[in-house]
C-alpha positions as CSV (number, residue, x, y, z in Angstrom):
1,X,86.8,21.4,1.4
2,X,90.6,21.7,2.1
3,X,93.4,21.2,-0.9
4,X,95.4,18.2,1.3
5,X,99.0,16.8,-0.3
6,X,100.1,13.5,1.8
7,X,103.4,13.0,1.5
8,X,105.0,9.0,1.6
9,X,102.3,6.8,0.1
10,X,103.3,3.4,2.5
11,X,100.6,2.0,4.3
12,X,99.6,5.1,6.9
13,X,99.9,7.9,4.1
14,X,97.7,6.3,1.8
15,X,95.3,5.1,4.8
16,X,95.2,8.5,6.1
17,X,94.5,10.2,2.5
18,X,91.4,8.0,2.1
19,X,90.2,9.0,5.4
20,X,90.7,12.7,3.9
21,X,89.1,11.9,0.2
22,X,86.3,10.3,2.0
23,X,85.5,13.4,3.9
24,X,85.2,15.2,0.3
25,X,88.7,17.0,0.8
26,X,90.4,17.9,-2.6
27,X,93.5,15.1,-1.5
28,X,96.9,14.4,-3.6
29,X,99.3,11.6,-2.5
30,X,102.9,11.8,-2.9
31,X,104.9,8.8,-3.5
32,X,108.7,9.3,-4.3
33,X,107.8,6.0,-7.0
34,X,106.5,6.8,-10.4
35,X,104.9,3.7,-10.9
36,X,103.6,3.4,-7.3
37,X,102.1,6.8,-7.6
38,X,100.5,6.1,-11.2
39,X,99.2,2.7,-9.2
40,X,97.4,4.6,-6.6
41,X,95.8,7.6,-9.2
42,X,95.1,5.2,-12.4
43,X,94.3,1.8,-10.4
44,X,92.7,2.9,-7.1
45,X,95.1,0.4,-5.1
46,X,98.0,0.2,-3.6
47,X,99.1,-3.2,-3.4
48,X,102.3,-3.5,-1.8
49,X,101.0,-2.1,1.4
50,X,97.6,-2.8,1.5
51,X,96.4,-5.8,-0.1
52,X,92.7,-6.0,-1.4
53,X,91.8,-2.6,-1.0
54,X,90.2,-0.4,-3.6
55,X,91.2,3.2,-2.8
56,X,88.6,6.3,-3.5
57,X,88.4,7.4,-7.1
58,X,88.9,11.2,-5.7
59,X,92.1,10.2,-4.5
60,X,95.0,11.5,-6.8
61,X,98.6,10.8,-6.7
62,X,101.9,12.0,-8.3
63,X,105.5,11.8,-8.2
64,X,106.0,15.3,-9.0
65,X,107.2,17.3,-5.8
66,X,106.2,21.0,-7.6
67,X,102.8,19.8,-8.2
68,X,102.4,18.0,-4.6
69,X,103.7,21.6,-3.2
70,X,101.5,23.7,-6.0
71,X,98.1,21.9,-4.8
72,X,98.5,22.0,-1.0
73,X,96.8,24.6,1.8
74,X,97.6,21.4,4.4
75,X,100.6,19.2,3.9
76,X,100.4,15.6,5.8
77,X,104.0,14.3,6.6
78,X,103.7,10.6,6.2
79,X,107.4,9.4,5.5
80,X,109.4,7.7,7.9
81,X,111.5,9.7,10.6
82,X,115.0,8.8,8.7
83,X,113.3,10.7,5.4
84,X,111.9,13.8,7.3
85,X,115.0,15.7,6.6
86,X,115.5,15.0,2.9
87,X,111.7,15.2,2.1
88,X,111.5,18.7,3.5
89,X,114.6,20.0,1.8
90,X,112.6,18.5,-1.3
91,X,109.8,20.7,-0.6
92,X,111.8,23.8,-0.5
93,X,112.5,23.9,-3.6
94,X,109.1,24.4,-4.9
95,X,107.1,25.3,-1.8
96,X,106.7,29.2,-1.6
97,X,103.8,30.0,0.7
98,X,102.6,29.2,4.2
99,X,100.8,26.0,4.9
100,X,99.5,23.8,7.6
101,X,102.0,21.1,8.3
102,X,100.3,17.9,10.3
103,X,103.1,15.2,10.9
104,X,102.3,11.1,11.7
105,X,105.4,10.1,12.0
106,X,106.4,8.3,15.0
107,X,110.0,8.2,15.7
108,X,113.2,10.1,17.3
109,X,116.8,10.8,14.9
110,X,119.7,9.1,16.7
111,X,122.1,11.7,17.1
112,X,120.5,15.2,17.3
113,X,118.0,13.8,19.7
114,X,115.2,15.7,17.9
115,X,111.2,14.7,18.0
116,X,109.7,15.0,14.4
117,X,108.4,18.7,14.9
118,X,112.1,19.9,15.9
119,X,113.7,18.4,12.7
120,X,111.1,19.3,10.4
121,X,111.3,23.5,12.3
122,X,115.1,22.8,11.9
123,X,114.4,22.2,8.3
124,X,111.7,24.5,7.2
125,X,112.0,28.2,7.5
126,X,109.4,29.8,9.6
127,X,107.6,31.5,6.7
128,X,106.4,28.4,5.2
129,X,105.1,27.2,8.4
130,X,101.5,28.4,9.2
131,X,101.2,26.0,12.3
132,X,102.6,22.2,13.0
133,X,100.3,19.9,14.3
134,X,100.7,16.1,15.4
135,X,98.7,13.5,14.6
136,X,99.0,10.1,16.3
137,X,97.5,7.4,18.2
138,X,96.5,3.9,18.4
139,X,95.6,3.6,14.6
140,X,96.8,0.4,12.1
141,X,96.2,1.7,8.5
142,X,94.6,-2.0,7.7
143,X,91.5,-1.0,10.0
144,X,91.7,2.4,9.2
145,X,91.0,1.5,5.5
146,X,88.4,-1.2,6.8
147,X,86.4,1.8,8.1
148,X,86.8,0.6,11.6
149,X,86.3,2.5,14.9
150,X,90.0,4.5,15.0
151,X,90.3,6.8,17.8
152,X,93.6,9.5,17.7
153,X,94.6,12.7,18.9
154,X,95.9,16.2,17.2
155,X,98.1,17.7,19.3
156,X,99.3,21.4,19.0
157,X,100.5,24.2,21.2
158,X,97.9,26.3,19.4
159,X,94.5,25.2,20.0
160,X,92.7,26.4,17.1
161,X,95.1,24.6,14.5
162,X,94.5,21.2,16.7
163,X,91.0,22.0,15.9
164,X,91.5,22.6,12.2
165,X,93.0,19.4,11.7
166,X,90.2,17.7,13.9
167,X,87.8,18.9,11.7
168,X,89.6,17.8,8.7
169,X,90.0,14.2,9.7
170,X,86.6,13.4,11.7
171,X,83.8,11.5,10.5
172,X,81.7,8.4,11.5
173,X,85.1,6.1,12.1
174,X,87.4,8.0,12.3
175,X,87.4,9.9,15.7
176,X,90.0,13.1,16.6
177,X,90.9,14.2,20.3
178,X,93.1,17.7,20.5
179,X,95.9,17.9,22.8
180,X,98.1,20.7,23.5
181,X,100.8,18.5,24.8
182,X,103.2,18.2,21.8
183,X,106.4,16.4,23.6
184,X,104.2,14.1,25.2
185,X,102.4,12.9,22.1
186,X,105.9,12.9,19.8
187,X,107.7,10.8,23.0
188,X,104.8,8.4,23.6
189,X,104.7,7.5,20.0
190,X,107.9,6.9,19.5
191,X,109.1,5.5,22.2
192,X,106.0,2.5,21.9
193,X,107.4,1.0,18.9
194,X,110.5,0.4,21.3
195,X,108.4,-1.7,23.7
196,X,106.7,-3.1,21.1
197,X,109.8,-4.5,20.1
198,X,110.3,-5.9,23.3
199,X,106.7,-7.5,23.4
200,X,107.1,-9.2,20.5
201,X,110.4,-10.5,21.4
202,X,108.5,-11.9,24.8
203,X,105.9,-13.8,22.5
204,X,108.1,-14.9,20.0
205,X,110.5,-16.3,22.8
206,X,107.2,-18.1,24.1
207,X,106.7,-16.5,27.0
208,X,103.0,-15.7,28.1
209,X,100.5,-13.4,28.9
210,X,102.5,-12.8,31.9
211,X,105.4,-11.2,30.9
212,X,104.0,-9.5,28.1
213,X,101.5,-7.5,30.5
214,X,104.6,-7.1,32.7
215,X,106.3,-5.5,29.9
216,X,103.7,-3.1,28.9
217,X,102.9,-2.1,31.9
218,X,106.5,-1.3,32.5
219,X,107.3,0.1,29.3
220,X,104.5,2.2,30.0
221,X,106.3,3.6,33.3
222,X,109.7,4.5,31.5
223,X,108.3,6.0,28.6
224,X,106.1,8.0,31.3
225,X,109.5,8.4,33.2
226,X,111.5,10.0,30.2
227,X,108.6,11.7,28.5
228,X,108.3,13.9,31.8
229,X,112.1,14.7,32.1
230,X,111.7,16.3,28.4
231,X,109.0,18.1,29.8
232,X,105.8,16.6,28.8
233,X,102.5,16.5,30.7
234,X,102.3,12.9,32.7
235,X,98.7,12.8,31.9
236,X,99.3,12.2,28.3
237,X,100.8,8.7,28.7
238,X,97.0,7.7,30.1
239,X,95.7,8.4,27.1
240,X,95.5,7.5,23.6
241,X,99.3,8.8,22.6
242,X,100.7,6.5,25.5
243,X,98.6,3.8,26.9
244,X,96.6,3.1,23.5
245,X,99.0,3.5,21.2
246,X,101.1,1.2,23.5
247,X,98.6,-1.1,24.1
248,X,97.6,-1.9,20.4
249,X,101.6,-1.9,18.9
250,X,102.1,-3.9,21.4
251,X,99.7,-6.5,20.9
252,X,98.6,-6.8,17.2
253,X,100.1,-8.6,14.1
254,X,99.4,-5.8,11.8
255,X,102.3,-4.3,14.0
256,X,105.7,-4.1,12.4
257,X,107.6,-3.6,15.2
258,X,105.7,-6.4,16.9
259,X,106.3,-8.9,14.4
260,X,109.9,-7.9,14.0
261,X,110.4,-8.7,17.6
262,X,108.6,-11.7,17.5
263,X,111.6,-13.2,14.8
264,X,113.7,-11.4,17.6
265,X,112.5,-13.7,19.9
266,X,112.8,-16.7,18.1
267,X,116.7,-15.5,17.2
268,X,116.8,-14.3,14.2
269,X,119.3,-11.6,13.8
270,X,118.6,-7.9,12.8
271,X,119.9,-7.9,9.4
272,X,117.3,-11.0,8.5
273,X,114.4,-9.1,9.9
274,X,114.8,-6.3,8.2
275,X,115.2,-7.7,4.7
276,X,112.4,-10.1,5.5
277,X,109.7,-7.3,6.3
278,X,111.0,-5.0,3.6
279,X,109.2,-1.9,5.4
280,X,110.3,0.7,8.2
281,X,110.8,-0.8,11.9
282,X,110.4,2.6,13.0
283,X,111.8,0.6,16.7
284,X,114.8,0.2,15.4
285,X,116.3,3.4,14.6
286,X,114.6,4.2,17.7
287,X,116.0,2.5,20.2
288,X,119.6,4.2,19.8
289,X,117.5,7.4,20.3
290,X,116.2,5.8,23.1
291,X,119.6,4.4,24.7
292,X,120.9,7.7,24.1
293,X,118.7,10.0,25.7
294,X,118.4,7.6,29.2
295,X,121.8,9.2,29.0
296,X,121.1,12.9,28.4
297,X,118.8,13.2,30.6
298,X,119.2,10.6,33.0
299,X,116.6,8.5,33.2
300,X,116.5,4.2,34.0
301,X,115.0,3.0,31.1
302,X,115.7,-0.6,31.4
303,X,113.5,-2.3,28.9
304,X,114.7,0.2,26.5
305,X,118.3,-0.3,27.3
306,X,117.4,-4.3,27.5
307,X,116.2,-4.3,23.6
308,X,119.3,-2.7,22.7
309,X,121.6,-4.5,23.8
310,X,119.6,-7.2,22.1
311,X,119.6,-5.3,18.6
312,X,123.0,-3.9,18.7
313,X,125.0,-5.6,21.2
314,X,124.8,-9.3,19.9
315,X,122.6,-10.5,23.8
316,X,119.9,-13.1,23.1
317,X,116.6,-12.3,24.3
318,X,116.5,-14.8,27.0
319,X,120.0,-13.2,28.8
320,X,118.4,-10.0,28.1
321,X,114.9,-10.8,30.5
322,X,117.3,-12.3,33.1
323,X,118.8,-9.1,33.1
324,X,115.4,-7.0,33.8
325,X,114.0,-9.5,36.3
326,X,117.0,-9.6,38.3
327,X,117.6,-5.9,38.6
328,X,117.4,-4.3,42.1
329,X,114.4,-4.1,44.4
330,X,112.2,-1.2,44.1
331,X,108.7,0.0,45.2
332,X,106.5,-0.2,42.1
333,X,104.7,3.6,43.0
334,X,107.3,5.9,43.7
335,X,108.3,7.3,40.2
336,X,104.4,7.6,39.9
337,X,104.1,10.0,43.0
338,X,107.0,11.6,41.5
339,X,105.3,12.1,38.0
């Protein structure tokens, strides 16, 4: 039995911290809410962000950072990318020994450029950090808390903490893959809730199957195309981190950025989204990172580049497709054979 604090009790922190109290882990949840956090340890639910479910009774929660830090050997990092920074600065003012850090987050800042693990190193003085392991892959915390087949990967440049973190999350649903490629799992989830963006835009446009395979398939090529110029492994975008996470964001309404794409489609502007979902569109904030690094390192990412000037640029959707299907002729294989 491991001592677990999840930090950020939205939808994926709480699902992920009754994947851990079902394994019979000793597991504290962290809200920044009182009330939400007296919800979750006094009611067993957590209603805003999953509806009808009735969380384990071992599962605790508090708003108290000290406590969160006092009670925690592994710390999960479930808040959104734009609260990494100020939740770890939080921590350091109670946390005072080395722990296991294992991140979810899927996102890169605008600006500094950095994947989650670099902002959170940038943050966190090396003696706190035992190891810092990624967890991510196709995974919607509705199915997760269903019990339903979920398939993911823990990726880490040290093996044995990859492994550690396997064991703590695997059981009969709940299926964990290691990797040891840590830029390709950080860019492949991030850079998906771009494209899913774009896919929902396609359907909520009322395009068909068409296009939106097109546009996967695509998306799945630049975020190949970028992820290697960062220096990640090209293999890693065949597997869960890029092609399934892709594939499922892309293609299911439990899908944030899907959905807010959809609205895209049918023209609603940014501003109305957002206030209508009332969650992170992890996309969003993402695609500036995206725009901006096709021009650090220099990299054609067109869909990416198409979405915003969609978001930020005031182009409809429709203009915005013209745009990618009339770029110039290429040979679909060669950035492949290049890879």
């Amino acid at each position: 039995m491991e001592k677990v604090t999840v930090l950020g009790a939205g939808s994926w922190g709480t699902a992920l911290a009754t994947v851990l109290a079902d394994n019979g882990h000793d597991t504290l949840i962290w809200s920044h809410r009182e009330d939400q956090a007296m919800e979750i340890h006094e009611q067993h639910t957590n209603a805003k962000y999953l509806t009808d479910v009735t969380l384990p009774t071992n599962l605790h929660a508090t708003a108290n950072m000290a406590q969160a830090m006092a009670h925690a050997s592994i710390i999960v990092m479930a808040v959104p990318t734009k609260g990494i920074r100020e939740t770890c600065q939080k921590m350091m003012q109670t946390l005072n020994k080395p722990v296991l850090f294992v991140h979810v987050s899927k996102g890169i800042e605008p600006g500094s450029l950095l994947r989650i693990s670099e902002i959170m190193r940038e943050e966190l003085p090396a003696t706190v950090i035992e190891d810092l392991v990624v967890l991510s892959g196709p995974s919607h915390a509705e199915e997760v808390v269903k019990q339903h087949p979920t398939t993911v990967a823990a990726a880490c440049e040290n093996l044995a903490a990859a492994e550690r973190v396997q064991d703590l999350f695997m059981n009969q649903y709940f299926r964990v893959y290691t990797n040891q490629d840590v830029i390709g799992v950080e860019v492949g989830g991030a850079l998906k809730n771009v494209i899913a963006l774009a896919a929902g835009a396609i359907d909520g446009i009322g395009y068909g199957d068409n296009a939106k395979a097109a546009l996967i398939t695509r998306g799945l090529a630049e975020i190949s195309r970028l992820g290697v110029k960062m220096g990640a492994n090209p293999l890693t975008f065949m597997g869960l981190t890029g092609m399934g996470d892709l594939i499922v964001t892309c293609t299911s309404v439990h899908s944030r950025n899907y959905r807010a794409g959809f609205m895209l489609g049918e023209g609603k502007k940014l501003e109305q989204i957002l206030e209508e979902m009332g969650m992170v569109v992890e996309g969003v904030r993402t695609a500036k990172a995206a725009h901006q690094l096709a021009g650090k390192y220099d990299v054609a990412l067109p869909i990416s580049h198409a979405l915003y000037s969609v978001l930020f640029e005031e182009k409809t959707p429709l203009d915005a497709v013209d745009d990618l299907m009339l770029r110039m002729k290429k040979r679909e294989m060669d950035e492949i054979y290049n890879n």
